[in-house]
Each structure stands twice: as C-alpha cells, then as structure tokens.
C-alpha positions as CSV (number, residue, x, y, z in Angstrom):
1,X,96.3,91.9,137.9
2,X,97.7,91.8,141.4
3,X,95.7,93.4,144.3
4,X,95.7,97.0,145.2
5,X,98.6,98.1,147.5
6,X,97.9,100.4,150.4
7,X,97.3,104.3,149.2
8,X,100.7,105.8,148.7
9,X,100.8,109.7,149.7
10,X,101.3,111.0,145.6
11,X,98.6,109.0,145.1
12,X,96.1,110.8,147.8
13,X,97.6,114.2,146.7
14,X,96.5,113.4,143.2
15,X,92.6,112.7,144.0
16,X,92.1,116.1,142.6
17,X,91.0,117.9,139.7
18,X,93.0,120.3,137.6
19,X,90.3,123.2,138.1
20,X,91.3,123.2,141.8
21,X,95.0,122.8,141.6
22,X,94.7,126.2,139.3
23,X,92.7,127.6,142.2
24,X,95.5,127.2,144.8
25,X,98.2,127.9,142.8
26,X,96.4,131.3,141.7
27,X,96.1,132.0,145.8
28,X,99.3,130.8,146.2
29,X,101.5,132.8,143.5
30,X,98.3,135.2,142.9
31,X,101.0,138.3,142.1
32,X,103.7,136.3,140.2
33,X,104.2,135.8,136.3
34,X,102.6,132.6,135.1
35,X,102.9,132.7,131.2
36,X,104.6,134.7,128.9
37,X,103.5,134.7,125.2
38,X,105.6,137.4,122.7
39,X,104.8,140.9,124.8
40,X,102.1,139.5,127.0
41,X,102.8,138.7,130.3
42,X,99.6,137.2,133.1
43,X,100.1,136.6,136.5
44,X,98.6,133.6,138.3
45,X,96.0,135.3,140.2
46,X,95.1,136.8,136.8
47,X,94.9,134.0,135.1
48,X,92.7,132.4,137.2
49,X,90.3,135.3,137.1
50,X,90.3,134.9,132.9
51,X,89.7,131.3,132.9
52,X,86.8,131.7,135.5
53,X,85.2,134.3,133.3
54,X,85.6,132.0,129.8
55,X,84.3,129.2,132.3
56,X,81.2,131.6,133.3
57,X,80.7,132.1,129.3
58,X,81.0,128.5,128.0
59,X,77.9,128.2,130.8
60,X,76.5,130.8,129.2
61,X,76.3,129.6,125.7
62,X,75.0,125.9,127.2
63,X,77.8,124.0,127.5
64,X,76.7,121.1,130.1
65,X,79.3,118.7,131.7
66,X,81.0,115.9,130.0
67,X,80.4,117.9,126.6
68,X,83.2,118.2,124.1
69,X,84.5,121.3,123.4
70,X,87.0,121.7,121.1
71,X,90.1,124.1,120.9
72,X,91.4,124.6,117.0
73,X,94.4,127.4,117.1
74,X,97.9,127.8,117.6
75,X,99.3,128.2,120.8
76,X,98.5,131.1,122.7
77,X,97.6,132.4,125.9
78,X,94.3,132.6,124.7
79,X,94.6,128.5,124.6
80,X,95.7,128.4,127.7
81,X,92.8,130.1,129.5
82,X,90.4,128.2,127.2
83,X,91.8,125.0,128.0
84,X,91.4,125.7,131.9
85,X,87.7,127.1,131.4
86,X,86.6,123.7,129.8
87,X,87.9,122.4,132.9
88,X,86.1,124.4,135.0
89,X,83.3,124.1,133.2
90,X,83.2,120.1,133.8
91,X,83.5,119.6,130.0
92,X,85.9,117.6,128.0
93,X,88.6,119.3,126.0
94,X,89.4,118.2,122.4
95,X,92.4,119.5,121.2
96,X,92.3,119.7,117.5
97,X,96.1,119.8,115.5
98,X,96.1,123.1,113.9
99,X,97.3,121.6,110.6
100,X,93.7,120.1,109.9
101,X,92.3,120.6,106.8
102,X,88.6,120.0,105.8
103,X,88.4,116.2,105.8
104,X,90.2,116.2,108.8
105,X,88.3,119.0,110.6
106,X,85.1,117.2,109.5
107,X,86.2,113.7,111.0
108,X,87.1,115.2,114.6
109,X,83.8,117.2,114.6
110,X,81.5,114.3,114.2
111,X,84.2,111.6,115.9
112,X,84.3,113.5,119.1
113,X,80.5,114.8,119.2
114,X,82.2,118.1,119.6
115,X,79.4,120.3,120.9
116,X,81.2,124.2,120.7
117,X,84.1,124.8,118.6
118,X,86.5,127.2,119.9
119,X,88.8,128.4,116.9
120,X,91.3,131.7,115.5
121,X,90.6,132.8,112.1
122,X,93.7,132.4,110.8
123,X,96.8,130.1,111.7
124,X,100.2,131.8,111.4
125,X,99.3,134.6,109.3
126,X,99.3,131.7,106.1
127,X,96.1,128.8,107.0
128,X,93.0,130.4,106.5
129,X,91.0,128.6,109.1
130,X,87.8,130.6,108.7
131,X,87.2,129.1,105.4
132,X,88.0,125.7,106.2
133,X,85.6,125.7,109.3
134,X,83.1,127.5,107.1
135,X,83.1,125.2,103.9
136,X,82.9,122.3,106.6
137,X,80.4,123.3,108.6
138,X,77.6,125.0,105.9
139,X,75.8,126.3,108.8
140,X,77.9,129.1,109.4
141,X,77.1,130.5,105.9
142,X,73.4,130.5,106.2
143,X,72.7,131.2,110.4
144,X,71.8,134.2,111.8
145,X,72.3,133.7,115.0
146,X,75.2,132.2,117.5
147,X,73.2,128.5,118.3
148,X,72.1,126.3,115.6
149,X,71.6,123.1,114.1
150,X,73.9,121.5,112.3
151,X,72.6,118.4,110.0
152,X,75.8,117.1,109.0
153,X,77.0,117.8,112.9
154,X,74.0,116.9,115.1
155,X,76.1,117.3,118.7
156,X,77.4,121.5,117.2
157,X,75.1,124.2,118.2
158,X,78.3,127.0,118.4
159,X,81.4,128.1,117.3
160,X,83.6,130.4,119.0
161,X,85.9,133.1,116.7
162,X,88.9,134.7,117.5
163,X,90.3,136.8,115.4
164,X,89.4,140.1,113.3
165,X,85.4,140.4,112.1
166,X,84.5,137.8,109.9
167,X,81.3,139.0,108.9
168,X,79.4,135.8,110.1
169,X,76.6,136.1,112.3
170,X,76.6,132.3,113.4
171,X,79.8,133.0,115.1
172,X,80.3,134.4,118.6
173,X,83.3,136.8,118.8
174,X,85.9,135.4,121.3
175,X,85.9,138.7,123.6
176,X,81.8,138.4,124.1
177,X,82.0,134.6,125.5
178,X,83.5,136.1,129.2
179,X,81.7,139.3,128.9
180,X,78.9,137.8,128.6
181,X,79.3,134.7,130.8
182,X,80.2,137.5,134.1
183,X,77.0,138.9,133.4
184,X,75.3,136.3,133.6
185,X,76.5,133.2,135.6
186,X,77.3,133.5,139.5
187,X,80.0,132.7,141.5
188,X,78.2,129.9,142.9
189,X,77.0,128.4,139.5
190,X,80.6,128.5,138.7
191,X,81.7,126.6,141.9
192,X,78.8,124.1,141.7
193,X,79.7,123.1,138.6
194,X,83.5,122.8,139.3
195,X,82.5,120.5,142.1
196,X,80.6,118.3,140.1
197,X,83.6,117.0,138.5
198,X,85.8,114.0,140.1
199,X,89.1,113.1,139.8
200,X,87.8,110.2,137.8
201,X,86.2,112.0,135.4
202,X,87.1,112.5,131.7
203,X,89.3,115.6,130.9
204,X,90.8,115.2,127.9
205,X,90.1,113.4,124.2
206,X,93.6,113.4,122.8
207,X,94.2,112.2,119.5
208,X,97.1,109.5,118.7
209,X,98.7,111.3,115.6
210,X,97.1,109.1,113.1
211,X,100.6,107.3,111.2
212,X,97.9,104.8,110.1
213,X,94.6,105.1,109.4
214,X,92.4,107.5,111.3
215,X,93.3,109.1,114.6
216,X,91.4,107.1,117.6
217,X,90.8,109.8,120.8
218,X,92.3,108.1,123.9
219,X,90.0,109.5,127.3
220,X,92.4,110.8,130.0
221,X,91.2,111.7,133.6
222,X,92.0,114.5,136.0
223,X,93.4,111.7,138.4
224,X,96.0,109.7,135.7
225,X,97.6,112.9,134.5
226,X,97.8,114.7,137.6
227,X,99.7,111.6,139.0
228,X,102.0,111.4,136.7
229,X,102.6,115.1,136.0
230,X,103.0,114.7,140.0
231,X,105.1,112.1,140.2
232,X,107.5,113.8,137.1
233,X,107.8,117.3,138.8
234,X,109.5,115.5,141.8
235,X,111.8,113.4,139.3
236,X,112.6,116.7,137.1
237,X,113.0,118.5,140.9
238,X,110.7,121.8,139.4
239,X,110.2,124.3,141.9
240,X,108.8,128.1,142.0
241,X,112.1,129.7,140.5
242,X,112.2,127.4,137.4
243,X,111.2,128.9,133.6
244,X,110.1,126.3,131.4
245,X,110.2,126.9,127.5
246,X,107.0,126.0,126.0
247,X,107.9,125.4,122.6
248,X,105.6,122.0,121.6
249,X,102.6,122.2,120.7
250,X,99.2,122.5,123.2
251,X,97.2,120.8,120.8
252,X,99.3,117.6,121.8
253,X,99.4,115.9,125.0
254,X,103.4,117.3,125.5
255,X,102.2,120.9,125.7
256,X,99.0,120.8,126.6
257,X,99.9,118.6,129.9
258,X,104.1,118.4,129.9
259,X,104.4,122.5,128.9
260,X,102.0,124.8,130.3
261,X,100.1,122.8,132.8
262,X,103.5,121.7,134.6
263,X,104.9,124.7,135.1
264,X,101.5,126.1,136.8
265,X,101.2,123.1,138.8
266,X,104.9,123.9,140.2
267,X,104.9,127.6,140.7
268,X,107.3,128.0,137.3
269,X,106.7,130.8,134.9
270,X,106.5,129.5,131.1
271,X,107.4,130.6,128.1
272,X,104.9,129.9,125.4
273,X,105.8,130.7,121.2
274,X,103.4,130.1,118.9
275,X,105.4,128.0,117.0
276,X,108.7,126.0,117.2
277,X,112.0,127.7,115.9
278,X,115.5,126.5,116.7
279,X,116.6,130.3,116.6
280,X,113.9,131.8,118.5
281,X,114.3,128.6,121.5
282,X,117.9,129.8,121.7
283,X,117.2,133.3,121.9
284,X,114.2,133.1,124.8
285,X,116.6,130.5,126.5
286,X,119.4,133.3,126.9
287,X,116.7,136.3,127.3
288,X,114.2,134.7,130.2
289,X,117.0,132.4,131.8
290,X,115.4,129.0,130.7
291,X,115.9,126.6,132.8
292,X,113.7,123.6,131.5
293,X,113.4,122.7,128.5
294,X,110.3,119.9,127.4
295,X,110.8,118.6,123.6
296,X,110.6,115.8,121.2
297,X,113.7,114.3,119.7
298,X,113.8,116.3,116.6
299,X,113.1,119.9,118.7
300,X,116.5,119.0,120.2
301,X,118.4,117.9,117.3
302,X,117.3,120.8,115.7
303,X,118.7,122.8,118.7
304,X,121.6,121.0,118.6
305,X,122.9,121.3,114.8
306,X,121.8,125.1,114.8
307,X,124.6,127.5,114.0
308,X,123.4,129.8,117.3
309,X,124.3,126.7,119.7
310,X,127.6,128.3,120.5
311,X,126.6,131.8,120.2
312,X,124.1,131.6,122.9
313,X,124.3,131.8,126.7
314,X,122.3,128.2,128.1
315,X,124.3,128.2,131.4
316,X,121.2,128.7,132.7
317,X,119.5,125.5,131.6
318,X,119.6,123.0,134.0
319,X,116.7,120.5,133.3
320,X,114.2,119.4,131.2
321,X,112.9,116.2,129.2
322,X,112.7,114.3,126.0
323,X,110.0,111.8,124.9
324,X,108.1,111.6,122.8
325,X,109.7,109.8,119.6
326,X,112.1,107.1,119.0
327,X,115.4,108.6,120.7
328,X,118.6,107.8,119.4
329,X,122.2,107.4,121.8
330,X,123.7,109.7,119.6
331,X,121.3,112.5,120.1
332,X,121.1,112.0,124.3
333,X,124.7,112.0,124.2
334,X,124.7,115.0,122.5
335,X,122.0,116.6,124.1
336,X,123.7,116.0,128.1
337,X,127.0,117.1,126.3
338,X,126.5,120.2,124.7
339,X,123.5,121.5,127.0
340,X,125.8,120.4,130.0
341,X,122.6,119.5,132.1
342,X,122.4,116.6,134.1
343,X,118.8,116.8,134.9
344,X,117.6,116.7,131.3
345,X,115.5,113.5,131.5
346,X,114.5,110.6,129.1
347,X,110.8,109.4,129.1
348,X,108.2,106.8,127.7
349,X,104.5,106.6,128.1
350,X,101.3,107.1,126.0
351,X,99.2,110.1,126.1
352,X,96.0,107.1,126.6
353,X,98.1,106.3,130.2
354,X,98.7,109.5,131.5
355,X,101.9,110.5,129.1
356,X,104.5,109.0,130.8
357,X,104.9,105.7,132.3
358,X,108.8,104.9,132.9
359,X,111.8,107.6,133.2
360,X,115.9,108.0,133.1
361,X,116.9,110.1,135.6
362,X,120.3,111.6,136.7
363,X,121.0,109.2,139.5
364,X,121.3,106.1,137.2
365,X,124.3,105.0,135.1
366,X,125.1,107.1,131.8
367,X,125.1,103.8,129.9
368,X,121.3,102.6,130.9
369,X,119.9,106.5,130.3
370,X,122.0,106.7,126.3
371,X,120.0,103.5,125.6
372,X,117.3,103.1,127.9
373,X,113.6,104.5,128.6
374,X,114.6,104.0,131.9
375,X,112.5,102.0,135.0
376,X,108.7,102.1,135.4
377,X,107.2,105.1,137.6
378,X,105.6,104.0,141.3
379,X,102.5,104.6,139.3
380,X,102.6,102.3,136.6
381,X,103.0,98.4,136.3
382,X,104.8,97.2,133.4
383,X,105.1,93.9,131.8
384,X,106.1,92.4,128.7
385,X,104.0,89.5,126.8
386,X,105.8,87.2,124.8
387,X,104.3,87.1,121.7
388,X,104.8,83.2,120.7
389,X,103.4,82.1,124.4
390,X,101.2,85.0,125.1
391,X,102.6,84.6,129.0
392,X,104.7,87.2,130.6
393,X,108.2,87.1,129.4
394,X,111.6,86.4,131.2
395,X,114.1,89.3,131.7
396,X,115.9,89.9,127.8
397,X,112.8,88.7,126.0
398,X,111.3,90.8,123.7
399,X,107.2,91.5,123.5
400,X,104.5,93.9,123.6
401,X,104.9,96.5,126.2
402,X,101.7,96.1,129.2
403,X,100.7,98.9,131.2
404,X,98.7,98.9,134.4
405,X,97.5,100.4,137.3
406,X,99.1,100.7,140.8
407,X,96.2,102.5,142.3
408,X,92.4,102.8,140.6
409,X,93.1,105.5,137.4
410,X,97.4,106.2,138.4
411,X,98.3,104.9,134.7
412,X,95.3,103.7,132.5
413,X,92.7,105.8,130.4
414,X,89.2,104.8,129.6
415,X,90.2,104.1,126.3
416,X,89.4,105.3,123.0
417,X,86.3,107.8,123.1
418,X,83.4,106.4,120.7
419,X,85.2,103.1,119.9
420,X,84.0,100.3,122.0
421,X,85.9,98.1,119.9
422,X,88.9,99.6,120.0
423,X,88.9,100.2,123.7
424,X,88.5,96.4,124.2
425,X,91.1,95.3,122.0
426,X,93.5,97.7,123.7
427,X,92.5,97.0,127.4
428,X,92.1,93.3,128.8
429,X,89.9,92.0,130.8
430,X,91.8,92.6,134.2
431,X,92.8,96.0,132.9
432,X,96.2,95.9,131.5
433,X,96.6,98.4,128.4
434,X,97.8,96.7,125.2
435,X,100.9,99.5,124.1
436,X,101.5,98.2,120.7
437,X,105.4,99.3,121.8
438,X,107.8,96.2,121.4
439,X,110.4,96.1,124.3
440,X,112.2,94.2,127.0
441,X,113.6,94.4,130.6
442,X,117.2,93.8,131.4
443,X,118.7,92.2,134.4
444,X,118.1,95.7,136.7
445,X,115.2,96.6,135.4
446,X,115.3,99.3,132.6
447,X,113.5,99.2,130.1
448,X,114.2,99.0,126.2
449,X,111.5,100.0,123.6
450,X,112.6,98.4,120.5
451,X,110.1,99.0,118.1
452,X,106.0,99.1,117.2
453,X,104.2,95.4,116.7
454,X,102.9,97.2,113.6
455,X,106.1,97.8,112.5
456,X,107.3,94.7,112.7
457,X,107.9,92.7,109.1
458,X,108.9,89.4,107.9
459,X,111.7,88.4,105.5
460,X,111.7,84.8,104.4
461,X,109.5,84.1,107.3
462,X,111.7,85.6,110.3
463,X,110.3,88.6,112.4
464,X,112.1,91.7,112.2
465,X,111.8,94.5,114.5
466,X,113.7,97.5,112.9
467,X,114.6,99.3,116.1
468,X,117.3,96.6,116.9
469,X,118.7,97.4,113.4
470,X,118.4,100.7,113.9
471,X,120.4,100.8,117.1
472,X,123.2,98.8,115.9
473,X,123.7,101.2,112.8
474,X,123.2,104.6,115.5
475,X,126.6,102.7,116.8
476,X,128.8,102.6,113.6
477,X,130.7,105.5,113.9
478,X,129.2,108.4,111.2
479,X,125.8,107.7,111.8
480,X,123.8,110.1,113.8
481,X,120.3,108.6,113.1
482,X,118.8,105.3,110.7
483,X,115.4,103.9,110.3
484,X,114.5,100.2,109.1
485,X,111.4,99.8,106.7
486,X,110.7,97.1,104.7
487,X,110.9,96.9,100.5
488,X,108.8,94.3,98.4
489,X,111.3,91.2,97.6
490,X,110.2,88.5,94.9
491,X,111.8,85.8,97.0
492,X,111.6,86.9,100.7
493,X,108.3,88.6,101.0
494,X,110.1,91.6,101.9
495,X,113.9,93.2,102.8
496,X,114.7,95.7,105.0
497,X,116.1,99.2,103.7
498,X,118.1,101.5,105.5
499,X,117.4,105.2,105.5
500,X,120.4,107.0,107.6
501,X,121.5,110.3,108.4
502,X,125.2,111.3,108.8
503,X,127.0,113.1,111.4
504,X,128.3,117.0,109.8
505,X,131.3,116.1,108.0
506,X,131.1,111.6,108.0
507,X,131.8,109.7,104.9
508,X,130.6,106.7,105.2
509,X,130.1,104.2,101.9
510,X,127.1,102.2,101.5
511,X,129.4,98.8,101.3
512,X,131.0,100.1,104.5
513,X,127.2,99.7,106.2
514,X,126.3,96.6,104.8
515,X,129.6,95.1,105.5
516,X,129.3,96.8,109.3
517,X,125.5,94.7,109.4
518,X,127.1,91.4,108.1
519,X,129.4,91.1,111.3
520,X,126.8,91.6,113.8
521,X,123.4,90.7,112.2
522,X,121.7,87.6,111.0
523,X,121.1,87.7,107.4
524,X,117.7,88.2,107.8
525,X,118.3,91.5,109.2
526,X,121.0,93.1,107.0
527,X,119.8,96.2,105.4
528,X,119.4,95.5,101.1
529,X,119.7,99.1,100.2
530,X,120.6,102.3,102.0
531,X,119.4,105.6,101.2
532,X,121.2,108.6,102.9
533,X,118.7,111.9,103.8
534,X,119.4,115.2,105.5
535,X,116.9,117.2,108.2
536,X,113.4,117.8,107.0
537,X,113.7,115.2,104.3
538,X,111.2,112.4,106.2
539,X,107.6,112.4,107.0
540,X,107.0,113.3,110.4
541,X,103.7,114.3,112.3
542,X,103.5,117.3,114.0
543,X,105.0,115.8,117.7
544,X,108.0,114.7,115.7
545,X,107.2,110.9,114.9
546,X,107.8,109.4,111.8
547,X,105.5,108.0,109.4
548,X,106.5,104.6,108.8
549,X,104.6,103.5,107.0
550,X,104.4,106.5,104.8
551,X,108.6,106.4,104.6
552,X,107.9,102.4,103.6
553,X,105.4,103.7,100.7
554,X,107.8,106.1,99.1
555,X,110.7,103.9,99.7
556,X,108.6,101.2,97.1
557,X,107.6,104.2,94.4
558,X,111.5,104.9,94.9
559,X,113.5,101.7,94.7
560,X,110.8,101.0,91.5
561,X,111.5,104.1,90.0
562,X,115.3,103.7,89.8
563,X,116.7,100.5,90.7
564,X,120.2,102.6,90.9
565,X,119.6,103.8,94.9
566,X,121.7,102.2,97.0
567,X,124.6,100.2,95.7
568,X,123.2,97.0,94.0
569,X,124.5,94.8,96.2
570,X,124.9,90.8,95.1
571,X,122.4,88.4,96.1
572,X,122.2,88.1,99.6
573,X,122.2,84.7,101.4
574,X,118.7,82.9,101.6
575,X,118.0,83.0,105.3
C-alpha cells in the first residue's frame, strides 16, 4: 500500500471518540431538541445526562472495558441512550436484529462473548422476547438474583429488562440500572473510564446480515466511523436547523451510525419510529418539516409508489441518502424527480470500513449519479483486482472491489470479531480489505458496483455477473427493477433467470425481454425464463437486501415444480 500522506485536518478532527463528541454537542445545544420518539421529546443536554447515568449503571453491574454488551429491542429512545452509555462505559456495543429468534439469539450470545444483555420484553406488541431470551438462556428460570453463571454462556453474568414485571428475579428492571449506577459510581469513575478509551479502540460488533451462512461481526472503531460520518455530513451539507427522519433500523449500521448518531454529531434533531411505514414517513415528513431523509432502496420505493406521495407536503425535504442495497436508475430517477431534492445522495461502503466509502453528490453529472456509486471519499483508497491476473486492473475492467486506508483506521475495521480466519482472508497483508463487491472504474473516476463475487455463476463455462444483466433489463422501457440468479441446466451447468418488476400500468411480454436481451447480450447472458413479481414478494433481510441465494433456491423448487413459468422458450444457442 502506498505511504501515509501528511495528516489532513478531517482526519485530526476525527481522532476522537463518540463519548466526547456527545459531550460537546450536549454543551453546545444543551437546551435544544435532540430526538423525538412518538410523544417524547429529549433535549441534548438531557440526553447526555441519561446516557451518563446508564453509563454509571452498566459500571455498576461490572461491566469492564472492551466487554460486549448487547442491545436486543426495537428502536427507541431508550436504544439510543443505551447505545451511548456502552460507549461511555468503554465497552463494545452489539447490536442484535430484533427479528432473532432462539437459534439465532443463542449464536450471537456465545459468537460475541456478550457479557450483559440489554433487552424489551416484547417487540411490537406481537414477538414475545421474554420467552425467547428465557428458553435460551435457562438461567433466568432458575436464578435468584441479577449476576450469574451461565454454562451454556460462560462470558453472561446479566441481563437487563425493559418492559412491564416479568416476574424473574435474574433480571434487573431497566429503570434500576441508572438509579442505581448514580448512587453509586462518581463523576470521576465515569470520566476515568471514558478517557480510557481511544479513537482506535473497538466500538461496535456489527453483524453483516447473514444472506449466506452465519453472520460474521465486522469490529468498527471510534476513529473509522467518525471519519466518515465526518466526512458525509460535509457532503450532505447537515447543519443545526436540519430534521433527519430516523426510520431504519438502530440495530443496523444505517441507524445506529447514518440515523441517530448523525444528526447529534451535526446539531440536527431526529425523528426516530419504531418501525418503518411508508404512511407514517409521509406523515412525520409533512408534520416535523423533514428535511433529510437516510434509507435503503426499498424504504424509498416504498415511499415512492404509496398512494400519500401526492397528498403530502415534502417541500420541505431537501437532502438525504440512499445506500445500502443494489440501487436501480429507475428508482434514483424517481427518487430526485418526485422528492424534487438535489441533495439526496447515492452511497457505497461496508459497515466493516466505516459504512461508506465512495459517494454521488449534487455537483456531478445526472448521468454518473443514475448509474454510478460515485468517486471514492478522501478517506478511502479504492482499487479493483482483476480476477484472472490478480494485479490491479485498467480503467473499464471488472474485479473485486479493494478498500484501504488513507490515514491509520480512516476506512478499514479490525475485521471479523472471533474469526481469525476470516479476518485474514478478508484483509491482506499490506491491509487492503477484500469487499467481495464486483465493480469497475470509468475514464473519470466513478465507480460501478456490478455485482457480488459470490454471486457470480457460470453457464457453459463463461462468468456471469448478473448486475450487468440486470442493468440492461432496468433500461428496457416497463421495467422498474430485475434480478439475475442462476437455474440448474443439464447442458450448461446453469442459466440465468430473470425475476422483474413492472412499472404501474407496463405490459411487457416475456418474448418482448428475451428478444430485448438477444440484441445486446452475448448468449451466455440471455435470461432462460422470466418470472414477473410485485412488492413484498422476494426475500429480503431486514436493511433491504436481497437473499440471492435464497431467491436462486426457490427459483429451482419453482421452475421444477411447473415447467410452465416463463414462456418455454426454444433451445437457446450453445455458447
């Protein structure tokens, strides 16, 4: 990797920790709204006062640094203040997908050496949490007291409860943990132990969503996101008077980092809901004056295709970002035409490297942010490794996607927590971070993610990489989105299949497709079969990306179960 340029000034500014940065934002906008969940409102200074008295508690109960403490509940403020008291605290935050069920529960727990469990009783009013947690962990059945040894989960001594009274005496209610932890820890003690922590230390353990196999925890530090949230804020041009809609998730690195965390660091209050509704977004956006708005892909097609598009006021939107998921020019289009705001920004990264790692913003052509993830950020190096050579490829080339570091920490994790492995087959020697993203450059520098190396498949031999497909079919006029995954063939190996939506209204024949593929494909690359779907119809993990290989699976069961989908087309050329 090339040698360390001098220290650029976002750089210096980032050699924090987020503990502090809460600190002098709560002196700085001590009296002003910070969050907004349903009816409750907290102001900065306030919420720096709660988090220092969870902090105090987690002490309390014997939380040490670098311990894992994990948060399992929908969003709240509630997760908000516990996420900044492990921080403060100088442990490492584990945020756990509030769709786990048992076997998933019991994987994280033991995966992540989580030490205190932090968790509601209940998840929407439907997911009895309680009695997941409690058939995992037998401990709470039988203890009568709020620290004790588990056998099946050596690192657990606590679990934290939330919610009404469950009737278990291993469990701490939520309200004692501050309470408590005022009592009994100091101002100092607090301090000291905020101090300990660097800007290089681990802050969070963020699971990738697990499309294949189990879920590795990539190890972020206080320096890599607080760079790139950094760097981002001046890109999205956030200041004190914006509202940013917290709508994603905090259990995922987009709220947990790009929602709630963003908005403190830049003076902003934030809207959180507890869950995301295309009616409800509307509404708050019209009632609170949204001006930002953070989502995935399908958050804003969903947005977009709901009947209270029109009958809402969003004049006041004038920013915000997508990433997150495979992006389609269809949907951007859509999303800068209908929302009418320019500074609505398209972005790539990993949440191993800090989230994001390359941007579209407003100043560059329409044409390179519709089909582009745009250039890299000052804080990331990116490169592209041919995959035949294994060198760095020329300008149009397609190979894995690279990432590394400008300055020590500005764009690389520490890897995958508990999976030595893993971490060294995903970071080189000399430090560059393996993406497992396919992509190219052009001529000027932007960037084009066209697929996953996992997702790539032979037929008869040749490499396909179904993004390409899929962006040549997002261009046929009628087609709002298409994914490629491959089918079993006798002959070839395997062939792709075509699974597309339609725009409201398009009427598009499955001989029209094919016959669109044949003009501008190789043979290899022409969809065998297309199956047409509607919202809500794919599997999709809970940030909005789909499960490939879970879509190939019941692609197989369905093709075999009747041979009749798709029009049966005649044999198609050997390649």
């Amino acid at each position: 990797m090339q040698a360390q340029p001098m220290m650029d000034e976002w750089y210096s500014d980032s050699l924090t920790t987020w503990s502090d940065v809460l600190d002098t934002q709560g002196d700085l906008f001590a009296d002003k709204t910070l969050f907004v969940f349903e009816d409750q409102e907290i102001s900065y200074g306030d919420f720096r006062d709660a988090v220092d008295a969870f902090a105090k508690g987690l002490i309390n109960i014997g939380v040490k640094k670098n311990e894992v403490v994990g948060i399992w509940m929908t969003n709240s403020l509630n997760w908000v203040i516990c996420q900044f008291a492990v921080y403060k605290a100088g442990a490492v935050l584990l945020p756990l997908y509030s769709y786990y069920r048992q076997s998933e529960l019991e994987y994280a727990l033991n995966q992540a050496n989580v030490s205190v469990l932090i968790m509601a009783d209940k998840f929407l009013g439907k997911v009895n949490a309680l009695k997941i947690a409690a058939d995992t962990v037998a401990e709470m059945k039988t203890f009568n007291k709020w620290r004790f040894a588990s056998k099946k989960f050596p690192n657990l001594y606590s679990i934290v409860l939330l919610g009404d009274d469950c009737g278990l005496p291993s469990c701490i209610p939520f309200a004692e943990v501050p309470a408590r932890g005022v009592k009994s820890v100091s101002d100092y003690s607090l301090l000291k132990r905020q101090k300990s922590v660097t800007p290089f230390d681990v802050m969070n353990i963020m699971y990738t969503s697990g499309t294949t196999g189990f879920p590795k925890g990539g190890m972020s530090m206080h320096v890599t996101n607080l760079v790139t949230t950094g760097l981002w804020s001046a890109l999205a041009e956030l200041t004190p008077e914006d509202v940013i809609l917290c709508h994603v998730p905090l259990f995922t690195n987009f709220g947990g980092l790009y929602g709630a965390p963003l908005g403190m660091r830049n003076g902003c209050k934030v809207i959180i809901t507890e869950q995301f509704d295309a009616a409800e977004s509307l509404r708050i956006i019209e009632e609170h004056g949204v001006t930002y708005i953070p989502g995935t892909p399908s958050i804003f097609r969903m947005l977009l295709d709901h009947e209270d598009i029109t009958k809402r006021d969003l004049s006041s939107v004038t920013g915000g970002h997508v990433a997150g998921a495979h992006l389609t020019e269809t949907t951007m289009s859509d999303i800068l035409n209908v929302l009418g705001a320019k500074k609505i920004l398209q972005a790539w990264g990993l949440s191993e490297c800090g989230g994001l790692s390359t941007v579209s913003t407003q100043q560059q052509p329409l044409e390179k942010r519709l089909k582009s993830v745009g250039k890299p950020l000052p804080s990331s190096l990116v490169r592209i490794i041919d995959s035949e050579s294994g060198q760095e490829a020329t300008q149009g080339v397609q190979g894995e996607i690279q990432l590394g570091d400008r300055h020590p920490g500005s764009c690389v994790g520490k890897g995958y927590f508990n999976m030595l492995e893993k971490t060294a087959e995903t970071i080189t020697p000399d430090g560059w971070f393996r993406t497992g993203d396919v992509g190219y450059f052009d001529e000027e520098g932007y960037l084009y993610v066209t697929g996953r190396v996992d997702d790539m498949f032979t037929v008869g031999g040749f490499n396909i990489y179904p993004a390409e497909i899929e962006n040549k079919l997002e261009q046929l006029s009628g087609i709002s989105e298409a994914y490629i995954v491959p089918a079993p063939d006798r002959r070839l190996g395997n062939v792709p299949v075509a699974w597309v939506q339609l725009e409201d209204g398009a009427e598009l024949p499955q001989g029209d497709i094919i016959v669109y593929c044949r003009q501008l494909m190789s043979p290899q690359k022409v969809p065998r079969r297309v199956i047409y779907y509607s919202h809500g119809e794919l599997p999709l993990t809970p940030t909005g990306k789909l499960k490939k290989k879970e879509l190939a699976d019941i692609t197989a069961r369905r093709i075999k179960a009747d041979q009749s989908v798709g029009e049966h087309l005649e044999k198609e050329t050997q390649p």
